[in-house]
C-alpha positions as CSV (number, residue, x, y, z in Angstrom):
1,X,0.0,0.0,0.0
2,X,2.8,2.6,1.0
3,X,5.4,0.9,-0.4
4,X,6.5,-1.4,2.4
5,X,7.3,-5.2,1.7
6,X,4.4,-7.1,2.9
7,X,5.4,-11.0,3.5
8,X,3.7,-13.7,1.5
9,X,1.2,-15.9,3.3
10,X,3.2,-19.3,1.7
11,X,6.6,-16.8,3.4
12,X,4.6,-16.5,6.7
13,X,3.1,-20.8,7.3
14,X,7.4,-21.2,5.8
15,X,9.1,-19.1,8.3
16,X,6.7,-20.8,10.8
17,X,7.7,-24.2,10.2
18,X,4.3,-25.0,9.2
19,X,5.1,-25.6,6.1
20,X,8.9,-27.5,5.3
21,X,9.8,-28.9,2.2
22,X,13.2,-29.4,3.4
23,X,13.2,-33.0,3.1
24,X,12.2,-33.4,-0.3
25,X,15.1,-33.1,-3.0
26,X,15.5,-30.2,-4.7
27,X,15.3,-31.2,-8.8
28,X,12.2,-32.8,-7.3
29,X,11.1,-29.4,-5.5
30,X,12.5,-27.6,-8.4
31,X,10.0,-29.6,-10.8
32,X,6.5,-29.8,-8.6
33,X,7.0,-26.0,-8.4
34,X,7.9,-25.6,-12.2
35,X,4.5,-28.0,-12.7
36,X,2.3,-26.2,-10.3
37,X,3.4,-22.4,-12.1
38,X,2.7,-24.0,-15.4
39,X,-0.6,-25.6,-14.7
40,X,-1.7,-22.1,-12.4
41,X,-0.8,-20.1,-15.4
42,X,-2.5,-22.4,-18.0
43,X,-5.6,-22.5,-16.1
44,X,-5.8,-18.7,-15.4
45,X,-5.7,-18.3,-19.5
46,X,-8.4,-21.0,-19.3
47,X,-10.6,-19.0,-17.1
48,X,-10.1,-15.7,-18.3
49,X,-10.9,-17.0,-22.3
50,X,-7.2,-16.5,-23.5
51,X,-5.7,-20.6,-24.1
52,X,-5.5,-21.7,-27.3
53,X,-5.5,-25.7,-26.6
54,X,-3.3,-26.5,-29.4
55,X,-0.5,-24.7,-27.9
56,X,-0.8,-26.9,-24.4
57,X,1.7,-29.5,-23.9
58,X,0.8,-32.9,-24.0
59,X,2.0,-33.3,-20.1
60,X,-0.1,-30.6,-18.6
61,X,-3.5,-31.2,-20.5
62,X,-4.8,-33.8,-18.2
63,X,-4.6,-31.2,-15.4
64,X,-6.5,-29.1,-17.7
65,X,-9.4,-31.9,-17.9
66,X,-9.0,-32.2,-14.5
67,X,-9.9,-28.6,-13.4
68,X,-12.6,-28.3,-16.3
69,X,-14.6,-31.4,-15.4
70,X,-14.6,-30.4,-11.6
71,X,-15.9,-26.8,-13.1
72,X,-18.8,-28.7,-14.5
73,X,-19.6,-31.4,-12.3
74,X,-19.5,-28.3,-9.3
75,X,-20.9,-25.5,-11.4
76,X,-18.1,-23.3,-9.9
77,X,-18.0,-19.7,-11.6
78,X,-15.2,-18.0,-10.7
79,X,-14.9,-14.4,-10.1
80,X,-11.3,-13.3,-8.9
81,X,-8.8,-15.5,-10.5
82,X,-5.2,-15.2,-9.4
83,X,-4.8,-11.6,-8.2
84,X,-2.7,-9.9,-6.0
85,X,-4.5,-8.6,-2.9
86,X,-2.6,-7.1,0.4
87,X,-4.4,-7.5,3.8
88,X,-4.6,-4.6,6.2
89,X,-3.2,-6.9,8.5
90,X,0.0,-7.1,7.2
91,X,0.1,-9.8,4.6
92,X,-0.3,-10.5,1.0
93,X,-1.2,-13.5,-1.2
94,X,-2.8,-14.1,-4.2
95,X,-6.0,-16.2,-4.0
96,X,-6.2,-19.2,-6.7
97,X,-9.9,-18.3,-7.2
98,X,-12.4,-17.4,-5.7
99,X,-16.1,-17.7,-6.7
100,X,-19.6,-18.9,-6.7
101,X,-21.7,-22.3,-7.1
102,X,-24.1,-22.3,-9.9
103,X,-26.4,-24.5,-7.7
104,X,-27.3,-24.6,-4.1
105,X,-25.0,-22.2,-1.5
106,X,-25.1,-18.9,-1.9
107,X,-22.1,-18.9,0.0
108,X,-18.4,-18.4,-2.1
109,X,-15.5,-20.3,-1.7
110,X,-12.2,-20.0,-2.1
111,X,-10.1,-22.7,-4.1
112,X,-6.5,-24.0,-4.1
113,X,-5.4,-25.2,-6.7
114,X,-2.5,-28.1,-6.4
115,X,-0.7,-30.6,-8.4
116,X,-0.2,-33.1,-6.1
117,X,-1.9,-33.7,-2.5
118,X,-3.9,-30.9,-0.7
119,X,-2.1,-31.0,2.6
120,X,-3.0,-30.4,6.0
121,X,-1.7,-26.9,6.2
122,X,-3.7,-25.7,3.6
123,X,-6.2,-25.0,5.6
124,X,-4.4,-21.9,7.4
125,X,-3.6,-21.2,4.1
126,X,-7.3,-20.8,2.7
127,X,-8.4,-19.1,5.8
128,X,-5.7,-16.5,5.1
129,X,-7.0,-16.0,1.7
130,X,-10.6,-16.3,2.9
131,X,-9.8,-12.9,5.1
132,X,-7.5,-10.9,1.7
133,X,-10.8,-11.7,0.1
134,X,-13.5,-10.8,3.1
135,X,-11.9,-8.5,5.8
136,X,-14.4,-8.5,8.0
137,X,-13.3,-11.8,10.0
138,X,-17.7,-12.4,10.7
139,X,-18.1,-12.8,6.8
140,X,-14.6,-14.3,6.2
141,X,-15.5,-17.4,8.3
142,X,-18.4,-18.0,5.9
143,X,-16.3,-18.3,3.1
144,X,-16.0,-22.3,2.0
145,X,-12.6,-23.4,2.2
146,X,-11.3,-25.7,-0.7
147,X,-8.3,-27.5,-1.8
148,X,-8.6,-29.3,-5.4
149,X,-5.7,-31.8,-6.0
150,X,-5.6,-31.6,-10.1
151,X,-3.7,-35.2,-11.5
152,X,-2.1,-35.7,-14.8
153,X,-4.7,-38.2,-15.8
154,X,-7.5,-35.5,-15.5
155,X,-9.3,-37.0,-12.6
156,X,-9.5,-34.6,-9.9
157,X,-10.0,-34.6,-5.8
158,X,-11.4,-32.7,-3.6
159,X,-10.6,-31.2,0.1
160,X,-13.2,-29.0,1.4
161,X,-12.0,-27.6,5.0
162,X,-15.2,-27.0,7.6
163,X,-16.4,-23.8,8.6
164,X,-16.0,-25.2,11.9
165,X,-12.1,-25.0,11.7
166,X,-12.0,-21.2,10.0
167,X,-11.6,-19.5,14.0
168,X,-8.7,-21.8,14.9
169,X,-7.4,-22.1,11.6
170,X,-7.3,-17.7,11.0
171,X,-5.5,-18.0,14.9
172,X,-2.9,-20.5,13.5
173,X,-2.0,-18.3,10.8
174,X,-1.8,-14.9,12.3
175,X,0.3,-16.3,15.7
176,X,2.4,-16.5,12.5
177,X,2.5,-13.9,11.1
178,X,2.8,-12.1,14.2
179,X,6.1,-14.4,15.2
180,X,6.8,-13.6,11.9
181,X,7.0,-9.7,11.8
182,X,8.6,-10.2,15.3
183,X,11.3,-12.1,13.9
184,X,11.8,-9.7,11.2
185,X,12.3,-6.6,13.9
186,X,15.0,-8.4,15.4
């Protein structure tokens, strides 16, 4: 907003510990994380009405499948689609997507997108995004929380997180960030 660095919520649940891919080797890091900026970036053109199919390698289409089948069998319409957004709190992230269902709720959700497993952590993850999306903690909670694990064969599963979790799972993530931004003064 004024200029100052704002830390990344993947840089806050990292510096916490929460999240550690330490143990996994790093041609194998370097790879998922080259696969998971491909497929985010393919998708986005997807959304937004800009991929030409042809021009989609062979290796990422059935992530493509994936993510368009799960559109249709869930009727998820997105409306913000990887963007940028800084929280007054002193964060910043950029929300897969977030949207609507075409049937039932009312209430949006929030989506992560992943290449392999949707793990654990995501949750504090998704209820950080739930609060760059909805400041006002009362609504925030009411956002649905979802992690959707894309595979190379275009089959696709799904990780919805309860609303039930959103109070301790927001308290995880912004003891933190505050641990973080403490660390940081030091």
């Amino acid at each position: 907003k004024d200029g100052a660095r704002v830390l990344s919520i993947t840089q806050v649940l990292a510096l916490a510990g929460i999240v550690d891919f330490s143990c996994v080797a790093e041609d194998v890091r370097l790879h998922a994380m080259h696969r998971g900026k491909s497929v985010h970036w393919m998708l986005q053109l997807e959304d937004e009405g800009g991929l030409n199919y042809r021009t989609v390698p062979v290796a990422l289409r059935g992530y493509r499948k994936a993510y368009k089948t799960w559109k249709v069998d869930s009727g998820f319409m997105p409306s913000i689609i990887e963007k940028w957004m800084v929280s007054d709190l002193g964060f910043g992230g950029i929300p897969d997507r977030y949207g609507r269902f075409r049937l039932g709720s009312l209430r949006g959700a929030v989506v992560e997108l992943k290449t392999g497993a949707v793990a654990e952590w995501t949750k504090y993850q998704l209820s950080a995004q739930c609060v760059l999306i909805e400041p006002r903690i009362a609504l925030a909670r009411t956002i649905r929380r979802i992690g959707l694990s894309l595979r190379p064969d275009g089959t696709y599963s799904v990780k919805e997180f309860p609303l039930s979790t959103f109070d301790s799972d927001i308290s995880t993530f912004m003891k933190a960030l505050e641990d973080a931004k403490n660390a940081g003064s030091n």
